[in-house]
C-alpha positions as a LaTeX table, in Angstrom:
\begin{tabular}{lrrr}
\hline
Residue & $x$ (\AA) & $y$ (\AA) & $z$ (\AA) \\
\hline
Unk1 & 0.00 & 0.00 & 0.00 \\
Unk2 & 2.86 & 2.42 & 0.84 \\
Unk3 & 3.66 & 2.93 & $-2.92$ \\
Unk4 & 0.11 & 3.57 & $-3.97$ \\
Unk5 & 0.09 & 6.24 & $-1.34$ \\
Unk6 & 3.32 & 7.45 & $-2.44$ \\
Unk7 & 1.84 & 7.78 & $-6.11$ \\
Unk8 & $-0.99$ & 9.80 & $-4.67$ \\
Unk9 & 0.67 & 12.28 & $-2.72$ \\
Unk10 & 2.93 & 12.79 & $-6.04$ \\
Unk11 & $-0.09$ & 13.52 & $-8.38$ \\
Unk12 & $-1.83$ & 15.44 & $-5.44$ \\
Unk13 & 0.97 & 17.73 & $-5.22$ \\
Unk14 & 2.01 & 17.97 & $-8.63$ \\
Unk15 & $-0.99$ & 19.16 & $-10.19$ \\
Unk16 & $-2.81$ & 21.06 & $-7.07$ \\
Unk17 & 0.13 & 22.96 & $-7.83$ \\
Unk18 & $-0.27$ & 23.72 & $-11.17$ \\
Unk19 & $-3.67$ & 24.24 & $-11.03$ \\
Unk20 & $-3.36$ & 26.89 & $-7.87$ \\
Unk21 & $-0.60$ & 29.08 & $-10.29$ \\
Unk22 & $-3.37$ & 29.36 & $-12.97$ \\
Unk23 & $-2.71$ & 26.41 & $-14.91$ \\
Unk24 & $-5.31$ & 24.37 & $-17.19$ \\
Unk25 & $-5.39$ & 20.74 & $-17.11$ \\
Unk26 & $-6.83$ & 20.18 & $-20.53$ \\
Unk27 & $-3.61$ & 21.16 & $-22.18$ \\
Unk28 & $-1.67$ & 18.53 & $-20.17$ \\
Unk29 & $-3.83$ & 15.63 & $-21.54$ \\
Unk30 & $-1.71$ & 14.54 & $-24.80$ \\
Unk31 & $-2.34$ & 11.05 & $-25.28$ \\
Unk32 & $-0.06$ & 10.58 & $-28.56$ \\
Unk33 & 3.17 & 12.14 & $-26.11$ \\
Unk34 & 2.40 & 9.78 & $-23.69$ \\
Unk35 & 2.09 & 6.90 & $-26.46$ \\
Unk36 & 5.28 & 8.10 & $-27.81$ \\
Unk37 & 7.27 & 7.87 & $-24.27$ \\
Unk38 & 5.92 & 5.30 & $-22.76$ \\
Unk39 & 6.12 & 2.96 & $-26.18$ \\
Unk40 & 9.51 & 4.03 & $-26.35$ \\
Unk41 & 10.23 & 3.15 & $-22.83$ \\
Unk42 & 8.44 & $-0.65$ & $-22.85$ \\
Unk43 & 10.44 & $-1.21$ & $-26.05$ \\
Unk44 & 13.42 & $-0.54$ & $-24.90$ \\
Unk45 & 12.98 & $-2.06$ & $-22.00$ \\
Unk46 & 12.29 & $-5.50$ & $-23.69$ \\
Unk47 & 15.29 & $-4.92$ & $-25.91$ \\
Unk48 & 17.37 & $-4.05$ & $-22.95$ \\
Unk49 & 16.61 & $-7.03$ & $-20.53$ \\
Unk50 & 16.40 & $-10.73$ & $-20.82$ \\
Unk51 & 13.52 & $-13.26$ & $-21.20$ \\
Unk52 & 14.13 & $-14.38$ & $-17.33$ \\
Unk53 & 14.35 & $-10.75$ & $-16.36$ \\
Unk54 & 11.18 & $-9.40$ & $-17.84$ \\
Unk55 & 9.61 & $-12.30$ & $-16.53$ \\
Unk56 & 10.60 & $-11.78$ & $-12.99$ \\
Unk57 & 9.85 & $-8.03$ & $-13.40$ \\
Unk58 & 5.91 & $-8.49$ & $-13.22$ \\
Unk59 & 6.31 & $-10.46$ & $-9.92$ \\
Unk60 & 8.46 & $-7.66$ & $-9.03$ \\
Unk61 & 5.67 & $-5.11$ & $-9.21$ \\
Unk62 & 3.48 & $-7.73$ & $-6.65$ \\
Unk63 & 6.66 & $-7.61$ & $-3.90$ \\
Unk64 & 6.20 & $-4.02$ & $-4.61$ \\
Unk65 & 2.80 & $-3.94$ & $-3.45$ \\
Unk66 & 3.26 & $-6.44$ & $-0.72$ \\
Unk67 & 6.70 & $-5.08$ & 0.84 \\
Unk68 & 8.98 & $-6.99$ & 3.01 \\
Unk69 & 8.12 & $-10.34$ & 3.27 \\
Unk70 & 10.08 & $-10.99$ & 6.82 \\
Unk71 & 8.82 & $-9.36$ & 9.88 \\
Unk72 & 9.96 & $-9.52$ & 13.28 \\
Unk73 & 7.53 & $-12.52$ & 13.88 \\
Unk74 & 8.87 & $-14.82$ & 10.89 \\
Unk75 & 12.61 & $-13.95$ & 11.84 \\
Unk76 & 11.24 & $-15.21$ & 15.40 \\
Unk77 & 9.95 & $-18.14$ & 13.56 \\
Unk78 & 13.38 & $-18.95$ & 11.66 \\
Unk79 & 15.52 & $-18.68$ & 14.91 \\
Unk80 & 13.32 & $-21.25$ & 16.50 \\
Unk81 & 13.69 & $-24.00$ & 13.39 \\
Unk82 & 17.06 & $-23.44$ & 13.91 \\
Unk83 & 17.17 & $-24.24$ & 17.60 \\
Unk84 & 15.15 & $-26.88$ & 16.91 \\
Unk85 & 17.48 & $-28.37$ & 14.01 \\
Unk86 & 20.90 & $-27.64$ & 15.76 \\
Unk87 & 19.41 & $-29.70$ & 19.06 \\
Unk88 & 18.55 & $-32.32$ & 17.27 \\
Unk89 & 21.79 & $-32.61$ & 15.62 \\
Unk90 & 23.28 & $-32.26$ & 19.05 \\
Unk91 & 21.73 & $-34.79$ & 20.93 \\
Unk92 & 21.24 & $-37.61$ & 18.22 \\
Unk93 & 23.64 & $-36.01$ & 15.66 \\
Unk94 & 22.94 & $-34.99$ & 12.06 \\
Unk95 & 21.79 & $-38.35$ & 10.79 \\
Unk96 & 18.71 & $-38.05$ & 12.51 \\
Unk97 & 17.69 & $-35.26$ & 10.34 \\
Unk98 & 19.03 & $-37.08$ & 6.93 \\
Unk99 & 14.88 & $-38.07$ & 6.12 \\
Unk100 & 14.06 & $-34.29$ & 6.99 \\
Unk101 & 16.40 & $-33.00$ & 4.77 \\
Unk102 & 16.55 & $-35.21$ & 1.98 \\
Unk103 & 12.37 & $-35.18$ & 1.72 \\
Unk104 & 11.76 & $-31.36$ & 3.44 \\
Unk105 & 8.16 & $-30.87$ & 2.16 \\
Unk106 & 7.56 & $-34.47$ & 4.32 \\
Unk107 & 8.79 & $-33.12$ & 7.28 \\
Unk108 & 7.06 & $-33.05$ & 10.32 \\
Unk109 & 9.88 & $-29.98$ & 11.96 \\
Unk110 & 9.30 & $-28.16$ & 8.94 \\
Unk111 & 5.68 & $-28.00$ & 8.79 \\
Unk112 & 5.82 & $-27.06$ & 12.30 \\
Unk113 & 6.87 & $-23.25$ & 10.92 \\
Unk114 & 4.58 & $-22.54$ & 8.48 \\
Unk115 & 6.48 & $-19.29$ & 7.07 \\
Unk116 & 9.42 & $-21.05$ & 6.55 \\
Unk117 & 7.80 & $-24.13$ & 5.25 \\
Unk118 & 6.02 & $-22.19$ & 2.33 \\
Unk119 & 9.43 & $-20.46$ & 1.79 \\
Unk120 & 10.82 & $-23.02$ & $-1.13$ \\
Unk121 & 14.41 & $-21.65$ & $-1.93$ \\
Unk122 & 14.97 & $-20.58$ & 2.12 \\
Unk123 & 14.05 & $-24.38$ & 2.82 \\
Unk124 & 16.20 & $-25.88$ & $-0.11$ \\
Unk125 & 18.79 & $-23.40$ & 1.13 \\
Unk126 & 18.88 & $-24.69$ & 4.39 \\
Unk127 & 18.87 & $-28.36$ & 3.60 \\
Unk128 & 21.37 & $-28.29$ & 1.29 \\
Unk129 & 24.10 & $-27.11$ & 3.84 \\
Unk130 & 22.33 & $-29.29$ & 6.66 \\
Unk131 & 23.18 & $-31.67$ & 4.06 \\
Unk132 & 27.30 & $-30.72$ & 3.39 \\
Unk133 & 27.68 & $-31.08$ & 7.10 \\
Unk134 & 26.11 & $-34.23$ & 7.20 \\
Unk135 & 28.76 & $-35.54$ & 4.53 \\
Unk136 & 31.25 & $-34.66$ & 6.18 \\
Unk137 & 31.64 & $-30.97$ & 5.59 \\
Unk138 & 33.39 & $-28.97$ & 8.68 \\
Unk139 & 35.49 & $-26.41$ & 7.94 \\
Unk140 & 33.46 & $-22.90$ & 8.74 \\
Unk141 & 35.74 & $-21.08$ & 6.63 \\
Unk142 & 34.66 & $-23.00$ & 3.67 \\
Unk143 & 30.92 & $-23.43$ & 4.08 \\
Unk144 & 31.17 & $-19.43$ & 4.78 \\
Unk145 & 32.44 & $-18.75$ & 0.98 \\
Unk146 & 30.13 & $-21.16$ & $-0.58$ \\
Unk147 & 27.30 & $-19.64$ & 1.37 \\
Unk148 & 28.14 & $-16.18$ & 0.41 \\
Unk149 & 28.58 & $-17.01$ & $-3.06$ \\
Unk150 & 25.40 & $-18.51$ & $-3.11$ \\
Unk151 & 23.39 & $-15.66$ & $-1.46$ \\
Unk152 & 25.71 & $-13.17$ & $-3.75$ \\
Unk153 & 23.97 & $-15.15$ & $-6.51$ \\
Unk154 & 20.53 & $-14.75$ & $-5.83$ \\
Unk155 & 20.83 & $-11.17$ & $-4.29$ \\
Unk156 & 22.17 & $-10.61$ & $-7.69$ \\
Unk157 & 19.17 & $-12.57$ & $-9.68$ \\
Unk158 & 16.88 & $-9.96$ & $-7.97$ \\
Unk159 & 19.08 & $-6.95$ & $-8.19$ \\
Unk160 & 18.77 & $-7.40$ & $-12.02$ \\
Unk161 & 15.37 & $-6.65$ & $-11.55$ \\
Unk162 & 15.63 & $-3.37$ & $-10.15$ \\
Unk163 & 18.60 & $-2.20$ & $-11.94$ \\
Unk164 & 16.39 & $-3.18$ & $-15.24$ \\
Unk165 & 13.68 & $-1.16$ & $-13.53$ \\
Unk166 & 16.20 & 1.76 & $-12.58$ \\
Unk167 & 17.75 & 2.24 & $-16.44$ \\
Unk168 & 14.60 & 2.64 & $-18.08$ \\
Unk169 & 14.06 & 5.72 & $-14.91$ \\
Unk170 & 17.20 & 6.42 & $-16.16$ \\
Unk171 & 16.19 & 6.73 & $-19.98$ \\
Unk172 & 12.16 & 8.46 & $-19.59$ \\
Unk173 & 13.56 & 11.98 & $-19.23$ \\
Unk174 & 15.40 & 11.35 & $-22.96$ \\
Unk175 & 12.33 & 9.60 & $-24.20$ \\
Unk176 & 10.36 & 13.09 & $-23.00$ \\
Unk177 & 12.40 & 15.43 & $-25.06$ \\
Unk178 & 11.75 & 13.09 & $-27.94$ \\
Unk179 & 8.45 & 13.49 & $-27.69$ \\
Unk180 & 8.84 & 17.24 & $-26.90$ \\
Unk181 & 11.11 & 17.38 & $-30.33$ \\
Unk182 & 8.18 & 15.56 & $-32.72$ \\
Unk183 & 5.66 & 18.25 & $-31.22$ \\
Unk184 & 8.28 & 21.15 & $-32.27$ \\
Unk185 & 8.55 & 19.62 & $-35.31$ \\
Unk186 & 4.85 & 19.42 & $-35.70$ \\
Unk187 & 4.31 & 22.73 & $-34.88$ \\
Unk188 & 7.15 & 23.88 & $-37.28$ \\
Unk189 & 4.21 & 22.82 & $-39.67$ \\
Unk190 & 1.70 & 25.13 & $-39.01$ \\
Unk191 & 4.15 & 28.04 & $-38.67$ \\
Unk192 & 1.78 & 30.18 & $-40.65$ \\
Unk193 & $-0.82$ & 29.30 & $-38.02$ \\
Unk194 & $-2.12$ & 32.11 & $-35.46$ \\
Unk195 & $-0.64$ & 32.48 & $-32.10$ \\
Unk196 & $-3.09$ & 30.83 & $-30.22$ \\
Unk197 & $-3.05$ & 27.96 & $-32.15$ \\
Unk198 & 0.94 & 28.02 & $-32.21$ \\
Unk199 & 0.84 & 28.03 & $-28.37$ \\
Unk200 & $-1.44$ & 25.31 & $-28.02$ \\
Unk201 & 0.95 & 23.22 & $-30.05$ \\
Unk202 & 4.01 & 24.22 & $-28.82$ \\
Unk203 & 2.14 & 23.78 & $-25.13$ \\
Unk204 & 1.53 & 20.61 & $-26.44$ \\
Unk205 & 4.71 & 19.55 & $-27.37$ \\
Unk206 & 6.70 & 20.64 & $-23.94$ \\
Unk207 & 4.02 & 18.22 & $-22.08$ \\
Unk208 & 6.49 & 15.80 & $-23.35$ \\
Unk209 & 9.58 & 16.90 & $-21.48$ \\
Unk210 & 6.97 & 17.26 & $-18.17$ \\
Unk211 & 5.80 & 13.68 & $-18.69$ \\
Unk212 & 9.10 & 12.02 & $-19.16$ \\
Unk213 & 10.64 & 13.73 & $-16.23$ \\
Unk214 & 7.71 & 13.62 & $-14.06$ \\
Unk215 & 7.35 & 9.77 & $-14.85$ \\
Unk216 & 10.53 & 9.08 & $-14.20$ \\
Unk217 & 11.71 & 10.34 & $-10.98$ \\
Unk218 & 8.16 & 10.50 & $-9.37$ \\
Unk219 & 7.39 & 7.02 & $-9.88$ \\
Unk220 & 10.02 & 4.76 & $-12.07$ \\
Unk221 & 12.71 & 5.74 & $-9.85$ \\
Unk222 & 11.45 & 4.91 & $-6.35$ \\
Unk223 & 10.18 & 1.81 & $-7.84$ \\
Unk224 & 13.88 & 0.65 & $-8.41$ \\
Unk225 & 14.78 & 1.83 & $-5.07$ \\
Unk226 & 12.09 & 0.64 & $-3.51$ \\
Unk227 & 12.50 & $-3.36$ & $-4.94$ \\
Unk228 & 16.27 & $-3.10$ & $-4.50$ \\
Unk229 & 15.45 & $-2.19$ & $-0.42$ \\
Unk230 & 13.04 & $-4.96$ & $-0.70$ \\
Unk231 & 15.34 & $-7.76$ & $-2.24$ \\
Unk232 & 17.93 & $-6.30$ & 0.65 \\
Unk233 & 15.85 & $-7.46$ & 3.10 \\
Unk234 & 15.18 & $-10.72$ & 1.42 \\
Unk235 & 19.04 & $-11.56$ & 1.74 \\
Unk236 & 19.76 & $-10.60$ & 5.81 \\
Unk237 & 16.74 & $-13.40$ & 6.22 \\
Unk238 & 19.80 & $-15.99$ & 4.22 \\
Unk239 & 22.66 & $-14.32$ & 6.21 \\
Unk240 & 20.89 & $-15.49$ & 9.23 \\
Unk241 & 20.38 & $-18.90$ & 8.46 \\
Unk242 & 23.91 & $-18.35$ & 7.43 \\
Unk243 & 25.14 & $-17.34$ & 10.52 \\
Unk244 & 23.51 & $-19.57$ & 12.94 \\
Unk245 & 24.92 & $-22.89$ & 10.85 \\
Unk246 & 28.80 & $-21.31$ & 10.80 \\
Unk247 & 28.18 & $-21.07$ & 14.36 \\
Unk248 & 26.71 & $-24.73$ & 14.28 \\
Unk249 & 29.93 & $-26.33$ & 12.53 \\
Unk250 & 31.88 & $-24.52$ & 14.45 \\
Unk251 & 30.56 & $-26.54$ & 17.35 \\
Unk252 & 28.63 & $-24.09$ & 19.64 \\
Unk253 & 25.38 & $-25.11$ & 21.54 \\
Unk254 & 22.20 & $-24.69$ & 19.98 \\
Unk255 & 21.54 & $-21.68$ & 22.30 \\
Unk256 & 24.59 & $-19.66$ & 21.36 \\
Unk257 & 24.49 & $-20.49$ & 17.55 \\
Unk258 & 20.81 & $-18.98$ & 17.16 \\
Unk259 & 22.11 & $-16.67$ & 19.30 \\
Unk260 & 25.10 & $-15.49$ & 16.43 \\
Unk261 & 22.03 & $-15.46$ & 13.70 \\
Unk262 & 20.02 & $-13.21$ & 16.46 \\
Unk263 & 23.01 & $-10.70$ & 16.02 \\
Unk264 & 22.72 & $-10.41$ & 12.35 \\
Unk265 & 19.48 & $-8.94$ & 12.36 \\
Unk266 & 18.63 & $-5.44$ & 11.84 \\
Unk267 & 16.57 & $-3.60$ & 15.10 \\
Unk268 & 13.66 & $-3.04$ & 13.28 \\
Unk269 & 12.92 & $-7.14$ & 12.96 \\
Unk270 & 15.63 & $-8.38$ & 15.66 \\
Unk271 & 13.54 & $-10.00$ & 18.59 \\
Unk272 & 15.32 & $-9.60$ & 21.79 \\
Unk273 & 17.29 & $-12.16$ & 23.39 \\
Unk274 & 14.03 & $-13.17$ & 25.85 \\
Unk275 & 11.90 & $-13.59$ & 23.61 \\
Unk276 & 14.01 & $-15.97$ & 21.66 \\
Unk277 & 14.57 & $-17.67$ & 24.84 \\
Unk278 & 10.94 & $-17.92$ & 25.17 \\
Unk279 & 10.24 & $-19.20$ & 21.73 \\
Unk280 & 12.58 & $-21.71$ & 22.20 \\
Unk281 & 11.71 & $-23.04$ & 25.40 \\
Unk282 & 8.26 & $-23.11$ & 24.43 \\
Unk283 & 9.13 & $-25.89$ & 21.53 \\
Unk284 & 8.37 & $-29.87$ & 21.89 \\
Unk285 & 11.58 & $-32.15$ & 23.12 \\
Unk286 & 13.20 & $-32.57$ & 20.52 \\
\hline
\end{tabular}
């Protein structure tokens, strides 16, 4: 909802403002500008941008609309699983989680955390290291590069999204004075027209530069900033899982290690030490 009222208060101010200096909305409605910049702009944009990219661009818009997905509640959520997982693998060691892991969506831990469970690549990304340390895979050091090459990777996947989103921001202003040129060229036309008519057209034709900039940097713009925020968010929820398992291998009790993923969190979505205590103690025997 926050970009929709974002949008609002853009328009609002925008043309309350032009109106209160004097200014007529009926010249600002030039459909064939806008059909010229914004056909510009989606072309380009699919000429710009791959076939996985464009597709991953319309369930951009829907993250838009939705915002973060992780809240201080599923963070809570993800710090118990881990608990949960690392005191298991304690007490009975990691074989005892080899069925969980190799058959997840079967798995009577997982289910038990619903947010998590309907989370498919934060589930596959968990039981594939669960996995490499169940092979035989110890060395922190290691598992740390592979992890952040991993998360690099899909950051990245996203990122291309909103770096897509941010060059054709980039591009609308040039696409404006395009349009703006075609109307002076237009207008060039009827040079032998009178004044009023003249100013009309030439009115006409500077809606152009207006749209392009206006579109760009009141609403193409934030949207890039806005997904690449979002898609930041999306990877501290893998550095946590990330953190708790280093802390895992490196042979810390369950307590501590959720503890070292607690730490990674940002205040806004952290949940204090007592309440993960709480959480925690609040789970079935493992």
């Amino acid at each position: 909802m926050l970009p929709i009222i974002g949008w609002v208060i853009v328009l609002a101010c925008v043309f309350t403002g032009y109106v209160a200096a004097g200014g007529h909305m009926g010249v600002l409605w030039q459909p064939f500008e806008f059909l010229i910049i914004l056909g510009a702009a989606a072309g380009a944009f699919i000429t710009g941008n791959t076939k996985s990219v464009l597709k991953a661009t319309g369930k951009g818009m829907g993250v838009l609309l939705k915002g973060p997905r992780h809240t201080k509640e599923s963070y809570l959520e993800l710090l118990s699983l881990q608990y949960q997982i690392f005191k298991i693998a304690k007490t009975k060691g990691l074989l005892a989680l080899e069925s969980h892991i190799e058959r997840p969506e079967e798995s009577s831990i997982f289910q038990s955390f619903p947010k998590f469970f309907a989370d498919h690549h934060a589930m596959e990304f968990m039981c594939d290291y669960l996995r490499l340390m169940s092979l035989g895979t110890e060395n922190p050091h290691e598992l740390a590069d592979l992890m952040d090459e991993e998360i690099e990777t899909h950051h990245n996947e996203h990122l291309a999204v909103a770096n897509a989103v941010q060059g054709m921001a980039d591009g609308m202003p040039a696409l404006g004075i395009v349009a703006a040129v075609l109307g002076v060229i237009h207008t060039m036309g009827s040079i032998t027209e009178p004044p009023a008519v003249l100013g009309k057209l030439i009115g006409g034709a500077l809606v152009g530069t207006f749209f392009g900039v206006l579109a760009a940097y009141g609403f193409v713009a934030p949207v890039a900033t806005a997904l690449k925020a979002i898609y930041d968010t999306e990877s501290k929820y893998y550095q946590c899982m990330k953190a708790g398992l280093l802390a895992h291998v490196s042979g810390y009790a369950p307590a501590i290690s959720v503890e070292f993923a607690r730490k990674t969190l940002t205040s806004d979505v952290k949940p204090t030490f007592f309440e993960v205590e709480e959480a925690t103690a609040a789970l079935p025997p493992a």
